[in-house]
N, C-alpha and C positions, 0 to 999 in steps of 0.2 A: 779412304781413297787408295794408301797402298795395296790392302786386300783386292780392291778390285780392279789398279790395274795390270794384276797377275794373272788376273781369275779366278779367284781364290771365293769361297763361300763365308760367307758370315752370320752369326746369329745372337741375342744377347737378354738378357731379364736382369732386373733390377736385383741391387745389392743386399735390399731387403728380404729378398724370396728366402724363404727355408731351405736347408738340405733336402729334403725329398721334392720342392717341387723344381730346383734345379737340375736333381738326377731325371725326373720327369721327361722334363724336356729335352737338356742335351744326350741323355743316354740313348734317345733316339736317332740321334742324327751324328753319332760317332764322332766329334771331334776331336783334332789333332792336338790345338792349343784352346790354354784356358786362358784367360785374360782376365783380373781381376784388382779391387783395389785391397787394401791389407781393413778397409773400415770404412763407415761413410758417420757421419753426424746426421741428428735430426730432432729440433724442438733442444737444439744444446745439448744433447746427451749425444756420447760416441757411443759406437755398438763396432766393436773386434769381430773379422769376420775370417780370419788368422787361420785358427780352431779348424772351420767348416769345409777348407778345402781338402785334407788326408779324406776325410767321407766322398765328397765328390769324386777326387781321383780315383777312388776304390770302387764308384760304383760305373765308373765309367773307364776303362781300362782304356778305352781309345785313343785318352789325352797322352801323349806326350811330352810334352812341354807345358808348364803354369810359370808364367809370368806376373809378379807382382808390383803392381806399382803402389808405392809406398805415400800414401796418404794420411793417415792419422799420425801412423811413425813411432807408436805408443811401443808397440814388439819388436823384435827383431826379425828379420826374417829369413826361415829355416835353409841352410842352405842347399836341400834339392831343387829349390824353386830361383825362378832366375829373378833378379830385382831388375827393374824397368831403369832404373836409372843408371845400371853397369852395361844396360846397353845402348844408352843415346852416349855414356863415354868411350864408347868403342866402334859409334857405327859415324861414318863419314855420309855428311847429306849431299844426295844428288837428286837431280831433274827425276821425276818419273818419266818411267816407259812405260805406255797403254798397249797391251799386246793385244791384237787382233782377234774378235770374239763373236758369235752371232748376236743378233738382238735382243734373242731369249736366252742367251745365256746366265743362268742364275745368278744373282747377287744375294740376296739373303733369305735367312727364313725366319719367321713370324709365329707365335702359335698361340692357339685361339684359347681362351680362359680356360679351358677345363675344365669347367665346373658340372659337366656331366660325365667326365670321365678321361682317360689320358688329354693332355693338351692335342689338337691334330696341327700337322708340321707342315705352315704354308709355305710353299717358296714362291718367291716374288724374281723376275727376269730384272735384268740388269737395263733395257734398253724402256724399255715400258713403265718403270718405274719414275728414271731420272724424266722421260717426256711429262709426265703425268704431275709429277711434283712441280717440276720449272711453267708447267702450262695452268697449273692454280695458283702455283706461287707469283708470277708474274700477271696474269692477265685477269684474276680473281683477288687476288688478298693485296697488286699492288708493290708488289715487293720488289724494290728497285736497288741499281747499284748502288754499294755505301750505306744501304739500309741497316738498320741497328734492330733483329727481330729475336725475339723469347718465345718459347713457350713453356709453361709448368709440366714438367712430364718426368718422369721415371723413364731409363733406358729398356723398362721391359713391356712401353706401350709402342703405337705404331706412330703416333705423332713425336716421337723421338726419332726417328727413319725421315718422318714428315720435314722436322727443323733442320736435322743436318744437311736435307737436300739444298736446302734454303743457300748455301755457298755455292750450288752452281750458277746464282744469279748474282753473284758477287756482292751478296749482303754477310756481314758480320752478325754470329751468335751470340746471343748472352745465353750460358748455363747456370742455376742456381739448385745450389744442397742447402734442401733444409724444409723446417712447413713452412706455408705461405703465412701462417698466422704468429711466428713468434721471431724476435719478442713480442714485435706488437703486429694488429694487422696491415700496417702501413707498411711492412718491409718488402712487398713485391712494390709497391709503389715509389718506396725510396729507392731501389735501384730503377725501375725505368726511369725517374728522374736525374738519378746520377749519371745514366751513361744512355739518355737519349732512346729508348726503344720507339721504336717507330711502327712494330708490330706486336699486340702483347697479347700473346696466346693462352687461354685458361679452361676452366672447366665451368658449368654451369652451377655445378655444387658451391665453388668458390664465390661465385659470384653471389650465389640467393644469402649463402652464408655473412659476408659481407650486408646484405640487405636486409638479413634480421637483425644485425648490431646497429644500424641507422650509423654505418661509417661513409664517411665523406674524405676526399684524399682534401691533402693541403695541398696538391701542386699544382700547376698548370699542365703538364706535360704533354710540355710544346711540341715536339716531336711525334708525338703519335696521333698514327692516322689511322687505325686497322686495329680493330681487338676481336679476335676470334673466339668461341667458344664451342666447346665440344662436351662430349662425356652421357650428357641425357640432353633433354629438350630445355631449351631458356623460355620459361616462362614470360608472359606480355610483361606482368609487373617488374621483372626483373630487366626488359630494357628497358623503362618507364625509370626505373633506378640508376641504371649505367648513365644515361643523358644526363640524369638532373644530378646523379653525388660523385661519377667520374670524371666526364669529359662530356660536353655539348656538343662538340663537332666532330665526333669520328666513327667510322663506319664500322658498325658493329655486327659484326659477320656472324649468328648463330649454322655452325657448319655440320655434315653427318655424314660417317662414311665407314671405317671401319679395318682390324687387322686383315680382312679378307682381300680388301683390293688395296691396301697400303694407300688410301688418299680419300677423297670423300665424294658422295653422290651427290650431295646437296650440299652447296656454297656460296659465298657472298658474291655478287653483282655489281659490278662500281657503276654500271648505267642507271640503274633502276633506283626507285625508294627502300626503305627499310621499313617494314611494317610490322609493329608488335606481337610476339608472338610467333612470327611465322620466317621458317628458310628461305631465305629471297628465290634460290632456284636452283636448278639442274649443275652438274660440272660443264663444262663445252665439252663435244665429243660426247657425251652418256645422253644413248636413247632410254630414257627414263619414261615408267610408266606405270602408273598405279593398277591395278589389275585386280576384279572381284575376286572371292572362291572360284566362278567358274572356270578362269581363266581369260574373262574377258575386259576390254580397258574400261576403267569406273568414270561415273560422271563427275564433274568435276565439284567439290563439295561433299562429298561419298568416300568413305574410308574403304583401303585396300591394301593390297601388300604392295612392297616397294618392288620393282620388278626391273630390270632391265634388259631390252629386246637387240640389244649389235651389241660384238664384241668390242673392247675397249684396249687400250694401250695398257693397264695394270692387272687387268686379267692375272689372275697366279698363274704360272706358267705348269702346277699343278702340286698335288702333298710328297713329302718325303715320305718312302717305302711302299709308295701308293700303285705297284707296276699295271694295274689297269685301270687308274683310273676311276675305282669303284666309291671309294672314300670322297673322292673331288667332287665325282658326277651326283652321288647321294646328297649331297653336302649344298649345292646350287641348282642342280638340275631335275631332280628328282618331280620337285612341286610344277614345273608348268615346262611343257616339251620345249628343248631346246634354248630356254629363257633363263634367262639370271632372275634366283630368286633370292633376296638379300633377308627374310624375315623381318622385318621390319612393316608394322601398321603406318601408314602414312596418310594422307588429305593433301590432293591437289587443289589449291583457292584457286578463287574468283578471281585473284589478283596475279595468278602462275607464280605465286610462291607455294610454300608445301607447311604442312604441319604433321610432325611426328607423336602418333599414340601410344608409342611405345613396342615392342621386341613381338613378335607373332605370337613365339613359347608362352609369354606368360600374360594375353590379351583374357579378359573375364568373361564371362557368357554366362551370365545370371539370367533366367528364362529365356534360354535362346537367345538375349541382343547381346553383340558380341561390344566391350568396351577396354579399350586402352588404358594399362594402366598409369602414362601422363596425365591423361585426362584429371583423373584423381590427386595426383601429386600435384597436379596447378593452383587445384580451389584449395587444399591443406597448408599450401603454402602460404598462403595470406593470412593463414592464423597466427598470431607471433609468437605465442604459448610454443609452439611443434618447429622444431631442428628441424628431421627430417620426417618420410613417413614411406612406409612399404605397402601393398596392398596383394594380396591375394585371392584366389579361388578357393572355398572351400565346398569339397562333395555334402552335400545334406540336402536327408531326404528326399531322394532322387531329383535334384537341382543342383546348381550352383550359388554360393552365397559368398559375399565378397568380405573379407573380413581385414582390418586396416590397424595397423601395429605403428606407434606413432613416439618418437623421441622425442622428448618434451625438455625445457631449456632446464638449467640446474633449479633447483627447489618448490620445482611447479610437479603438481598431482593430478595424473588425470582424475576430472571429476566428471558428474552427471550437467551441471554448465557448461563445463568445456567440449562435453561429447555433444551437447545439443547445437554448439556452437558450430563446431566443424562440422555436424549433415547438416544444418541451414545451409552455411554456406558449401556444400558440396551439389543440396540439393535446387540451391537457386541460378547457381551459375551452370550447372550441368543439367539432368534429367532426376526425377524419385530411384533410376536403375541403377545410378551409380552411386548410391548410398549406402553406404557399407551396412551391413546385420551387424558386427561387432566391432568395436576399438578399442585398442586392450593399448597399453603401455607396455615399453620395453627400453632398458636402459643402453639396448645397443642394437645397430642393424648389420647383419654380415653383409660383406662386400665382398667383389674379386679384386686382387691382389692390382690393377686397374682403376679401381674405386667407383667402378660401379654394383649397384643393388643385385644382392642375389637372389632373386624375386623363385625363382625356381626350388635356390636351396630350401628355402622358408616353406613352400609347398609342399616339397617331401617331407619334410617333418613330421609339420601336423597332419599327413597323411601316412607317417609309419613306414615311408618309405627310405630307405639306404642311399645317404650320398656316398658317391661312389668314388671321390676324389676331392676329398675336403682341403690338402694342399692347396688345391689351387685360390683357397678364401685368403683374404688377409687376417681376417680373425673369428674364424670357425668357434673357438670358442662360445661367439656368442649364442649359434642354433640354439643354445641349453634352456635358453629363455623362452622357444618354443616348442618345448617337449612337453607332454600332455598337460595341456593348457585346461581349467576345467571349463574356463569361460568357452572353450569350442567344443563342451560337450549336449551345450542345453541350446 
């Protein structure tokens, strides 16, 4: 709130990021001050992050000033850098002053995974922003004054931007360091029970996760009315689970939307039903509209790309370093004239809720039918054998052949049972197209630093192809697991 009622720009990624994908990002946008904590915890184990600022500073000469706020407390800290607490003893608190500023006046910037190459550096207007947050926060998710609202998020996602807004409706945050799973997987639950959450924001993975361990909370937790979820699509079974082992009566918002516009397209409903499976609907304000290849609007049941036809209040106001505009317009406008194109496969129902098939990049098209790959991640999920599972396109024989890499829980092997297991049920709940040619095992799935699936990265691989910015994975390491596989040679 200081920064912005100066005018001042701001921008931020999580404590966890590496030195290079830190310099990545802020060495493009030249900042003045660093801001930083000296360490964070995570699953009980500290990690010193002390060390990694001299690299930073060095590769960014435009800092300035680093600020340290002393967190862990384990080191000392070096005296070129200013400690955070020598200056709440020196500075006298007063009123803020809001200086006068246009609408689009920039507030911060955002930048998108990177996982095909530099992060691109969104910035979000200051006036467009706060409307957009306060008008889901309030009139979609419910968020009232006095309200007690979380959400699981690392400061280098966009629904960390999302919760802070959350105090212009004069609801209180809860923040939480740590995994959601340890010690046990009750500790996100023990705190909204401790201190009343009343919105409990999470991700889809957390939740299926949760649903393969058959955990049930012990609380009542009176207070909550609103559980949101983001990150991929929430499978039917997985609201079928929240009613019956969370909570019976609260409005379980599966939401989608993204760092591009800083809030989301598709959102919870407080008029409407909630129907398994499916995004109850639209934002208010977003002309949302599913849209074929050709560019025309699809029938309703008909998959298409997520489109949006009027501009909107969080619109990015455009990219840093971008002076025409070329990188923005490619980026949203390119695919349909003059139209917000978000890449996203989507299903407008019967019911004017939506369903998400998953990311455009990485949709399959095995003899020509083009298939999402949630699609696949729905029925896999019901196997209780398989953690998680990834699914990709592979070029063969002048086709396309889907081939499906699958994490399986500790001491389980994939066998010839278990693969017959998983295409039944891929093949009875969905179509014969969406059954994978191959499933192979892998002890690990790369993600972006985000925790979403790098469906893309995995592609290049087994096609030989150069990622071109493995920073930005959280644990690249694992690609190694799909480097020349023999199983994708026959």
């Amino acid at each position: 709130m200081q920064q912005a009622s100066i005018g001042a720009i701001w921008s931020s990624c999580s404590p966890d990021f590496g030195t290079q994908s830190v310099c990545d990002r802020f060495s493009q946008i030249t900042p003045k001050i660093l801001i930083t904590v000296d360490g964070y915890t995570y699953a009980g184990k500290s990690h010193e992050l002390l060390d990694k600022i001299p690299t930073i500073k060095s590769h960014i000469p435009s800092i300035s000033n680093v600020v340290i706020i002393p967190y862990l407390k384990t080191l000392p800290i070096p005296d070129e850098f200013t400690c955070y607490e020598t200056i709440l003893k020196t500075y006298t608190p007063k009123p803020f002053v809001f200086e006068p500023f246009p609408f689009n006046h920039p507030l911060l910037i955002l930048f998108s995974s990177g996982t095909t190459g530099i992060p691109k550096c969104i910035i979000h207007g200051a006036g467009g922003t706060l409307i957009q947050h306060m008008k889901e926060h309030q009139l979609q998710c419910n968020i009232k004054p006095g309200d007690t609202v979380f959400y699981y998020s690392t400061c280098g996602w966009m629904m960390w931007n999302w919760l802070v807004s959350a105090l212009a409706s004069n609801a209180s945050l809860v923040l939480f360091e740590g995994s959601p799973m340890h010690p046990t997987p009750e500790v996100l639950m023990d705190m909204a029970q401790d201190v009343g959450v009343t919105l409990f924001g999470t991700s889809a993975k957390y939740l299926n996760s949760l649903s393969k361990m058959n955990f049930t909370t012990k609380h009542t937790l009176a207070e909550l009315r609103t559980i949101t979820s983001t990150g991929s699509p929430l499978s039917p079974e997985t609201f079928d689970y929240v009613y019956s082992n969370i909570k019976s009566d609260v409005h379980l918002a599966s939401i989608s939307g993204g760092t591009d516009i800083v809030s989301c397209f598709l959102i919870g409903n407080l008029m409407q039903p909630v129907y398994r499976g499916e995004l109850q609907g639209a934002g208010l304000g977003y002309k949302i509209e599913v849209f074929d290849d050709s560019g025309v609007p699809a029938p309703n049941g008909n998959q298409g790309e997520l489109v949006c036809t009027a501009p909107f209040p969080s619109q990015p106001i455009g990219f840093w370093d971008d002076p025409n505009n070329q990188k923005y317009h490619s980026s949203y406008f390119a695919r349909f004239d003059n139209v917000w194109h978000h890449g996203d496969r989507i299903e407008h129902t019967i019911r004017n809720g939506y369903i998400i098939h998953g990311r455009s990049d990485t949709v399959l098209n095995p003899g020509g039918v083009r298939i999402g790959t949630a699609e696949i991640y729905r029925q896999v999920e019901q196997i209780g054998e398989v953690i998680e599972s990834l699914a990709v396109g592979q070029e063969w024989q002048g086709d396309i052949r889907i081939i499906l890499f699958v994490m399986l829980r500790p001491g389980i092997t994939l066998d010839d049972n278990l693969i017959r297991r998983i295409k039944t049920q891929i093949r009875n709940e969905t179509t014969p197209r969406h059954v994978p040619a191959k499933i192979i095992q892998v002890a690990d799935l790369p993600r972006t630093k985000n925790g979403k699936l790098a469906e893309v990265a995995v592609r290049n691989v087994i096609h030989r192809i150069n990622n071109t910015n493995l920073a930005a994975l959280a644990n690249p390491e694992s690609l190694e697991a799909f480097r020349g596989l023999e199983e994708l040679t026959v």
